[in-house]
C-alpha positions in Angstrom: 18.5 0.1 -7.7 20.1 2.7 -10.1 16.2 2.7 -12.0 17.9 5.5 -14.5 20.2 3.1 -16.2 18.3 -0.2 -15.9 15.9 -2.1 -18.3 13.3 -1.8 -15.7 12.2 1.7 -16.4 12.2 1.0 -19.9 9.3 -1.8 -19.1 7.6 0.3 -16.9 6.8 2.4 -19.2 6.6 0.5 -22.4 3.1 -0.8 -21.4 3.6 -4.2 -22.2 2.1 -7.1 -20.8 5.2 -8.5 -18.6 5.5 -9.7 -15.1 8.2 -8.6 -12.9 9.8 -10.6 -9.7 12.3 -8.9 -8.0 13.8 -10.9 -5.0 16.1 -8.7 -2.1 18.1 -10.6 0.1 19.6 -7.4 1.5 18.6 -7.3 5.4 17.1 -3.8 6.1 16.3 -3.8 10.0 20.1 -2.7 9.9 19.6 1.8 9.7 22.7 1.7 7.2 21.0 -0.5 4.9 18.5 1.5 4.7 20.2 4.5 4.4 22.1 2.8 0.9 19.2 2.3 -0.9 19.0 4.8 -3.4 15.2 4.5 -4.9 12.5 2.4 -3.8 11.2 0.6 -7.0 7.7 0.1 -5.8 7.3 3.7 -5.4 8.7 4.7 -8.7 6.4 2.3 -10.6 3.4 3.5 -8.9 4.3 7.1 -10.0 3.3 5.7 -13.5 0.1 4.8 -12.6 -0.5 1.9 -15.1 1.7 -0.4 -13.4 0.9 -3.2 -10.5 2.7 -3.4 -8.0 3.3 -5.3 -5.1 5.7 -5.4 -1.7 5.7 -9.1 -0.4 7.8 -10.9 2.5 7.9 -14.7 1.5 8.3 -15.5 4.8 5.6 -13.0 6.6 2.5 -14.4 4.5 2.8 -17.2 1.8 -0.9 -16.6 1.3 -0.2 -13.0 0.1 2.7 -13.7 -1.9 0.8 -15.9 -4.0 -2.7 -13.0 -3.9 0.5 -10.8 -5.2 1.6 -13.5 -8.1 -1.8 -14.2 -9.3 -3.0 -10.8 -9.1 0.2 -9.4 -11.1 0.0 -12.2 -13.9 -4.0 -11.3 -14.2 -2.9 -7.4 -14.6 -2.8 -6.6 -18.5 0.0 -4.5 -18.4 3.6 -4.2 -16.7 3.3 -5.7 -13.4 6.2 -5.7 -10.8 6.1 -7.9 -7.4 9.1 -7.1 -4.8 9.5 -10.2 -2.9 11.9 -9.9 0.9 13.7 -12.8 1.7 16.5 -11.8 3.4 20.2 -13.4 3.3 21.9 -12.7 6.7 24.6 -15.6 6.0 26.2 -17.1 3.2 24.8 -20.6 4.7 21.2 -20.1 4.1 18.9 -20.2 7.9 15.3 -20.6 7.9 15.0 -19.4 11.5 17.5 -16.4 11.4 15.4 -15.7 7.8 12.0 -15.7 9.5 13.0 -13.8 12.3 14.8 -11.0 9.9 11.6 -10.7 7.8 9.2 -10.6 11.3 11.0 -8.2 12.5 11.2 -5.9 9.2 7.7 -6.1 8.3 6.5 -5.3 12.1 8.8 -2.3 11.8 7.4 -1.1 8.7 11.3 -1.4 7.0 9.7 -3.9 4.6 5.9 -2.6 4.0 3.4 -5.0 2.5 1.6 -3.2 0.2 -0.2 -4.2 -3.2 -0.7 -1.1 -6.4 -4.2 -2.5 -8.5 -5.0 0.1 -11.1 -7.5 -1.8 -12.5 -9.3 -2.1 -9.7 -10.4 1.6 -10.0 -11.1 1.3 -13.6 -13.1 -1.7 -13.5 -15.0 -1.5 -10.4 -14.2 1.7 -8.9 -12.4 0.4 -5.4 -9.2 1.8 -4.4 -6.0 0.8 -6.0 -4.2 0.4 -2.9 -4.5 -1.7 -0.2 -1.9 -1.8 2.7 -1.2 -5.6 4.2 1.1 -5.0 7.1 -0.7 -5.2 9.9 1.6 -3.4 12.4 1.7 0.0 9.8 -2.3 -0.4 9.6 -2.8 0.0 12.8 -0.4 2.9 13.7 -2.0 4.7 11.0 -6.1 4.0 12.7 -4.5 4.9 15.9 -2.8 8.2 14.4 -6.0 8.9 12.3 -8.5 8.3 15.4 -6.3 10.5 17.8 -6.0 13.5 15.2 -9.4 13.2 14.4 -11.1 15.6 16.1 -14.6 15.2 15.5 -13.6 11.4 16.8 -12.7 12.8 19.9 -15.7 14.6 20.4 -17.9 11.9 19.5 -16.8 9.4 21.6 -17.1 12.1 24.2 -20.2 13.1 23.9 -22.0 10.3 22.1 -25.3 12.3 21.9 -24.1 14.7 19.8 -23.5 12.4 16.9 -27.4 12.3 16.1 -27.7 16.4 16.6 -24.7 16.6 14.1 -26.1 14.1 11.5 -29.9 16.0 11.7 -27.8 19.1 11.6 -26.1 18.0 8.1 -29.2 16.6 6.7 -31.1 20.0 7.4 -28.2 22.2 5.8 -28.4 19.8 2.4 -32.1 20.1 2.3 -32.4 23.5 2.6 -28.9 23.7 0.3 -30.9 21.2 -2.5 -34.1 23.1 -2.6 -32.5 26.2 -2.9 -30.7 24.8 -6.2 -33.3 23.2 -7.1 -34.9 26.6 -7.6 -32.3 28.5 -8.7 -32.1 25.7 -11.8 -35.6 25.8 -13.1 
């Protein structure tokens, strides 16, 4: 975790075509763990911008572990997958393990996330895309509650319509006026 004195920084930003698995074991459903962690590599490679990155739990979704793989060797550039599978003994358990990485990911300690910037160069879609459910939809609840045009649409339905004509009006009369103004 000390980024400043590792080889990882120095492939993040060399460019180069080379794929990154990083495996923690450490448990972070524990506050203190959390608290030790000094950077959060995904994070610090994203800050690059030309990197993918990915946050996978083996144990949450095999499916998106191996979306993460594939999508990181396809990448032409540095690509860095963190993979969670905690350790919570020194004799490995499968159960304790699954239940560790359940209850991590639904917290949000763990997020499953994936970092694509080719996706925005080659097709224009967004280069991030969150995969933990439970985070997801706290942040469409939070979103729809602070929202407050939301609010007053799903209050008053019928003003939806009156607000759409009213926007289409404005950027008529907005366009011909340019219009004008540029010939």
């Amino acid at each position: 975790y000390d980024l400043g004195q590792s080889g990882l920084h120095h492939v993040i930003t060399s460019g180069d075509n080379i794929n990154i698995l990083i495996v923690d074991t450490a448990p972070y459903t524990c506050e203190t763990e959390r608290e030790q962690q000094k950077k959060d590599i995904g994070l610090y490679a994203m800050n690059y911008g030309s990197v993918y990155v990915a946050s996978v739990a083996v144990y949450a979704s095999y499916t998106g572990v191996l979306q993460a793989l594939m999508e990181a060797d396809a990448y032409q550039g540095p690509s860095i997958v963190l993979a969670y599978l905690p350790q919570l003994y020194d004799v490995p358990n499968p159960l304790a393990t699954l239940k560790e990485t359940k209850k991590s990911v639904d917290t949000g300690a763990w997020p499953l996330y994936r970092w694509n910037p080719a996706l925005e160069e080659a097709a224009g879609q967004d280069m991030f895309s969150l995969d933990s459910l439970r985070i997801k939809k706290s942040l469409e609840a939070f979103l729809a509650k602070e929202n407050y045009l939301t609010q007053l649409i799903s209050s008053h339905p019928d003003i939806s319509a009156a607000l759409v004509s009213s926007l289409e009006s404005v950027s008529n009369v907005t366009y011909q006026i340019l219009t004008v103004a540029l010939t």
